[in-house]
Residue frames as qw, qx, qy, qz and C-alpha x, y, z in Angstrom:
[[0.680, -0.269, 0.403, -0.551, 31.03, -68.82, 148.17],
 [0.115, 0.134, 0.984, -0.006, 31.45, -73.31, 148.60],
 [0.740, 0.011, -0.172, -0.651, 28.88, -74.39, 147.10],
 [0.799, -0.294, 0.444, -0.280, 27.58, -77.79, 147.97],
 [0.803, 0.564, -0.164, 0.103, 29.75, -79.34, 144.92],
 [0.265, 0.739, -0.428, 0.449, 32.56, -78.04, 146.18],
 [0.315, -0.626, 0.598, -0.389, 32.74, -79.61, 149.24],
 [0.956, -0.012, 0.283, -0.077, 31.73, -82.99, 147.99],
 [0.792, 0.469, -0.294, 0.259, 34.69, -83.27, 145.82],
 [0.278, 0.594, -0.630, 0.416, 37.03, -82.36, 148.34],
 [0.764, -0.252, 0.527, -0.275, 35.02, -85.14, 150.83],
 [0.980, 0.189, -0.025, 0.062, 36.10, -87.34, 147.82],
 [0.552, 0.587, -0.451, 0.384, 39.70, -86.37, 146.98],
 [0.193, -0.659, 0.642, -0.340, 40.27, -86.62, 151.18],
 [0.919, 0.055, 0.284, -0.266, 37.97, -90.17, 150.85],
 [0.652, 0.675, -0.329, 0.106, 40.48, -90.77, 148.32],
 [0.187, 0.798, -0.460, 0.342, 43.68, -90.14, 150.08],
 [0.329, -0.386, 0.828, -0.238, 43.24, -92.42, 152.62],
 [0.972, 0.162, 0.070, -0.153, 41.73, -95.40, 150.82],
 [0.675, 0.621, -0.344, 0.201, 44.74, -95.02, 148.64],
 [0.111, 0.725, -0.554, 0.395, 47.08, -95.09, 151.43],
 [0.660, -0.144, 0.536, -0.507, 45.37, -97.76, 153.41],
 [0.924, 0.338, 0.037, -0.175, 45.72, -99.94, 150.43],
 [0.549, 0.680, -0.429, 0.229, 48.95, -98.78, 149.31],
 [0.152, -0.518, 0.707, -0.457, 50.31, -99.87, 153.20],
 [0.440, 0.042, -0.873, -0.207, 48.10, -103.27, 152.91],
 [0.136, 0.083, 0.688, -0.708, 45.65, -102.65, 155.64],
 [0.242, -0.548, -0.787, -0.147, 42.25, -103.95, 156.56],
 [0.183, -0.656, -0.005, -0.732, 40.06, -101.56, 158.09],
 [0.860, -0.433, -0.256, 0.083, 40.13, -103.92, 161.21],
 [0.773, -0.065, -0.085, 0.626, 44.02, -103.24, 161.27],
 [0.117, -0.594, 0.107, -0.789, 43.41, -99.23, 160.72],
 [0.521, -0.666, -0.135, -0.516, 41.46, -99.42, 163.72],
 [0.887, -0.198, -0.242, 0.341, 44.41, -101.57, 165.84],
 [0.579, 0.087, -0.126, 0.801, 46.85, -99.21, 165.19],
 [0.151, -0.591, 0.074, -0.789, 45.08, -96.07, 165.78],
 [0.586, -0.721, -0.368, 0.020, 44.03, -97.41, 169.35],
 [0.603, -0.352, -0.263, 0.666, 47.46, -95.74, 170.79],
 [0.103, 0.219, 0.226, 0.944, 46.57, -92.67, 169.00],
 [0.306, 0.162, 0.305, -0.887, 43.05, -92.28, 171.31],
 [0.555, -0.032, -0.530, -0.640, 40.60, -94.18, 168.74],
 [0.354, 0.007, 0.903, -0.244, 38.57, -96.26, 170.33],
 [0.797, 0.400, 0.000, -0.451, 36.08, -97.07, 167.28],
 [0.830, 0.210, 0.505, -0.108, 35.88, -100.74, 165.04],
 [0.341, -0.012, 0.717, 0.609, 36.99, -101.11, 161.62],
 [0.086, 0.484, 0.807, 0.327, 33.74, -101.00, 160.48],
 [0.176, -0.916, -0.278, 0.227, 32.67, -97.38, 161.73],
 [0.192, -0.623, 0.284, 0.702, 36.18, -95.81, 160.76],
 [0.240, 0.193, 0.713, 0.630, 35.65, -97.37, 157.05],
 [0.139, 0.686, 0.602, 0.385, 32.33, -96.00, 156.72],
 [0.205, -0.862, -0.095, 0.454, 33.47, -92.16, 157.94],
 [0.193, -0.616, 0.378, 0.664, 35.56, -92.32, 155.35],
 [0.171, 0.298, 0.792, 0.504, 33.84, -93.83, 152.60],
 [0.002, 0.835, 0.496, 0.238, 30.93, -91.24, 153.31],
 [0.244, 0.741, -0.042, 0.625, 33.33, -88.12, 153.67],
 [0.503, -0.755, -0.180, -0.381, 32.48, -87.55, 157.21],
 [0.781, -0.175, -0.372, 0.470, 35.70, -87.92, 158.82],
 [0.305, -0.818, 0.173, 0.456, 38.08, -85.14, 160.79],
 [0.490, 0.737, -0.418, 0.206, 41.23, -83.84, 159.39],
 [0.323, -0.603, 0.668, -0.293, 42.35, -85.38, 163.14],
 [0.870, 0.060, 0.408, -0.270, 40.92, -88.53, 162.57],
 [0.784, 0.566, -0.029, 0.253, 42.73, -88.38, 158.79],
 [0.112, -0.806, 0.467, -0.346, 46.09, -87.36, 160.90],
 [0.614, -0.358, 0.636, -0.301, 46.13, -90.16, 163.03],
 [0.907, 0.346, 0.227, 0.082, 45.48, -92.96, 160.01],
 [0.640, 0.685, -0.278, 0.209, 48.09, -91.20, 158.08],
 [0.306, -0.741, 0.528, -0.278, 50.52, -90.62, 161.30],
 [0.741, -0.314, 0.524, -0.278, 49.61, -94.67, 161.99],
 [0.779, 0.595, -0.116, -0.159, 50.55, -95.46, 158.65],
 [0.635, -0.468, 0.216, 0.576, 53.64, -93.90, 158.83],
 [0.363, 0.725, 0.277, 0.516, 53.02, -91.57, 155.89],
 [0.385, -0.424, -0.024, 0.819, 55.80, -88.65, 155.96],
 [0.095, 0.423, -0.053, -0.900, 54.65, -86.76, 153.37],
 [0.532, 0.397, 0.747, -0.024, 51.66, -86.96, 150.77],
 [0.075, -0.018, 0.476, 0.876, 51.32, -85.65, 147.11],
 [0.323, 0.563, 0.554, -0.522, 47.57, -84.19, 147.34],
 [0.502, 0.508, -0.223, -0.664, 47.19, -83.51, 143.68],
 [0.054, 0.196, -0.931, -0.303, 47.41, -87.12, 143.04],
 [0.017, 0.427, 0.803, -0.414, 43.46, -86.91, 144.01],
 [0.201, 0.290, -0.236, -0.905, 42.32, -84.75, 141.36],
 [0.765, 0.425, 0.421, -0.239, 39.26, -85.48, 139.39]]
């Protein structure tokens, strides 16, 4: 059975994944939130940063950042504790 541990680390390691990628591609959360408008977002900078700084995002929502990136493919054990 998930325990409630368990699902916070893997709200960090996905909280992770797109900081890291959102840095690594030099973007403001202002600019996430540009580019994802053709992708259906209609939300601020400031509302997409704090879904993902407090876990609470989709996996569509983390699709669409990575998609808007342009991220082909992602190494998910680099997000280990």
């Amino acid at each position: 059975m998930e325990t409630e541990e368990s699902r916070a680390c893997w709200r960090t390691r996905a909280t992770r994944l797109i900081n890291a990628e959102r840095i690594l591609h030099g973007m403001s959360w202002d600019q996430i939130a540009e580019i994802l408008k053709p992708y259906g977002v209609e939300d601020n900078g400031r509302n997409i940063a704090n879904k993902i700084n407090r876990g609470t995002f989709s996996f569509a929502l983390a699709l669409r950042i990575l998609s808007a990136l342009g991220v082909k493919s992602i190494d998910i054990d680099r997000f280990d504790d």
